[in-house]
N, C-alpha and C positions, 0 to 999 in steps of 0.2 A: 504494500500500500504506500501511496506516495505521504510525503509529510507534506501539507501544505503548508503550514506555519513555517517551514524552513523557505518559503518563498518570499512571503509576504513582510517584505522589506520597504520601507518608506523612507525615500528620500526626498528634502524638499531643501532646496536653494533657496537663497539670498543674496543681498552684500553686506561688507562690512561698510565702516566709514569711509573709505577709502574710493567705494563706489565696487571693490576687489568681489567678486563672485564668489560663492563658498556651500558648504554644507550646512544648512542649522538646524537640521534632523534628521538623523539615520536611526530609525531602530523600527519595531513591528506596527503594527495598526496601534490609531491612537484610541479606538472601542472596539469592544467583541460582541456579538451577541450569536453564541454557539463555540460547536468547535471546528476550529478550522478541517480536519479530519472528516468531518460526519455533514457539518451542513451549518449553515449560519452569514450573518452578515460581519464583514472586520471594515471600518471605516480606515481611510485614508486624510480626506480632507474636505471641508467643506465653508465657500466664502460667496464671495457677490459673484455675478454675471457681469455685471457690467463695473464701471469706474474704473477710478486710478488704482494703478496695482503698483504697492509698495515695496519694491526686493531688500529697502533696508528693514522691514518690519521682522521681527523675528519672532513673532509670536505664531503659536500653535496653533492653528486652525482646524486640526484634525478634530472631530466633535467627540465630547467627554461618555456620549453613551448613543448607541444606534438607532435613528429615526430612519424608517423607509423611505420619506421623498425629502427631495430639498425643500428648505424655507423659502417662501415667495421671496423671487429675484437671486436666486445662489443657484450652482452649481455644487453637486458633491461631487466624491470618487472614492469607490469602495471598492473590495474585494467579495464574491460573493461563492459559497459552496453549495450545490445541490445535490442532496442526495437520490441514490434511486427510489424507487417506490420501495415499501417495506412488504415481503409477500404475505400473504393472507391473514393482514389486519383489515377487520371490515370498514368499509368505505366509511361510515359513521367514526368510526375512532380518527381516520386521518382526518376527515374537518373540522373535526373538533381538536386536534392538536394543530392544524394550519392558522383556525381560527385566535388558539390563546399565543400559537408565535407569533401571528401578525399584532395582536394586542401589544407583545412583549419591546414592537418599537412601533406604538404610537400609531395603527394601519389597518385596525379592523374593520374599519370601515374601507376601505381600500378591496376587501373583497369581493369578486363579483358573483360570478354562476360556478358552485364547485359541484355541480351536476360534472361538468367538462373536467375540472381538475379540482383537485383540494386548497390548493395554493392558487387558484384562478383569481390575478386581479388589475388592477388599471390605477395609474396614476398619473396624475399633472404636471408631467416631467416627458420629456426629447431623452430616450440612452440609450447612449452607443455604449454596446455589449459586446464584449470576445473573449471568445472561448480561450482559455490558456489550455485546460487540460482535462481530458476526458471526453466527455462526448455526450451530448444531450439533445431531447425532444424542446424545438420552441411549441409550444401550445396555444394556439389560438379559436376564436369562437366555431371558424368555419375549416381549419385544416390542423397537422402537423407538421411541423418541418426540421430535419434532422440536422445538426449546427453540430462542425468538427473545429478541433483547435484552429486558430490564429483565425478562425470565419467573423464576422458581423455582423451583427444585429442592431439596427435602428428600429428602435419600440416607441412609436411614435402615439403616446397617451391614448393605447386600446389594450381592451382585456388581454391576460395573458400569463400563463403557467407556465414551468420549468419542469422538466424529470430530466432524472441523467439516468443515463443506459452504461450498466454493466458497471457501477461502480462510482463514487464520486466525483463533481466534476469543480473547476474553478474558473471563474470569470471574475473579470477587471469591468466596471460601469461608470460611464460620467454620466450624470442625471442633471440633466438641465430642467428648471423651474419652469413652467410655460403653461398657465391657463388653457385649459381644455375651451373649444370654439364650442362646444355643445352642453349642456342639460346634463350636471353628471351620473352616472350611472344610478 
């Protein structure tokens, strides 16, 4: 089995005074929620969309505990684990475990129809998804579609589930904040 924690490395630049380029953070996510192993969200970073971007700032941006969407006008960047479906636990026990994880950052309502999937859901967020490792089903209302490493995914604020096949998988997402044009779900 792969460690994924031995991956999940954040580095994030700056400058000094000097104007001089540098490192002001290297070490793991700066929130977990799960295990990297099994399944879960590990945040990166998360700040504005737009304005002046400071490289002399050296403050932490990585958020202190896992929210599913960005806050109106931010971008985040997470690391994300899917695991496979778990075999012959009945379909009532997985949504009711999908339902208290999405609770667990802030997203239960973010659920949609887990008729389709258990984890089936939609937010008001642009992300570009890539697979790093492993191999998973994208799930949506009207298809499936099978996504291999270094592939992408632009999830453009519609419903939509994960399973990974044959094992766990890891993907990298920036989530761009973006008001849904419609009535939400």
């Amino acid at each position: 089995m792969t460690d994924f924690s031995s991956i999940m490395r954040r580095i994030i630049t700056g400058e000094d005074a000097d104007g001089q380029s540098l490192v002001i953070i290297d070490g793991p996510p700066s929130a977990e929620s799960g295990d990297p192993n099994v399944g879960g969200l590990f945040d990166i970073w998360h700040d504005a969309a737009s304005g002046p971007l400071d490289p002399k700032s050296h403050a932490d941006l990585g958020p202190e505990r896992c929210v599913l969407s960005p806050s109106a006008g931010n971008v985040k960047v997470r690391w994300f684990v899917i695991p496979p479906r778990p075999p012959g636990v009945p379909v009532e026990e997985l949504n009711a475990a999908a339902r208290a994880r999405f609770a667990a950052f802030d997203a239960e309502d973010h659920i949609t129809d887990q008729s389709k999937h258990p984890a089936m859901h939609c937010t008001e967020s642009i992300d570009v998804i890539c697979l790093l490792q492993g191999e998973v089903d994208l799930i949506l209302d009207t298809s499936r579609t099978r996504v291999k490493p270094g592939q992408i995914v632009i999830q453009r604020g519609t419903s939509h589930g994960w399973e990974a096949i044959g094992g766990p998988a890891l993907l990298l997402a920036v989530l761009i904040n973006r008001p849904l044009a419609r009535p939400e779900h």
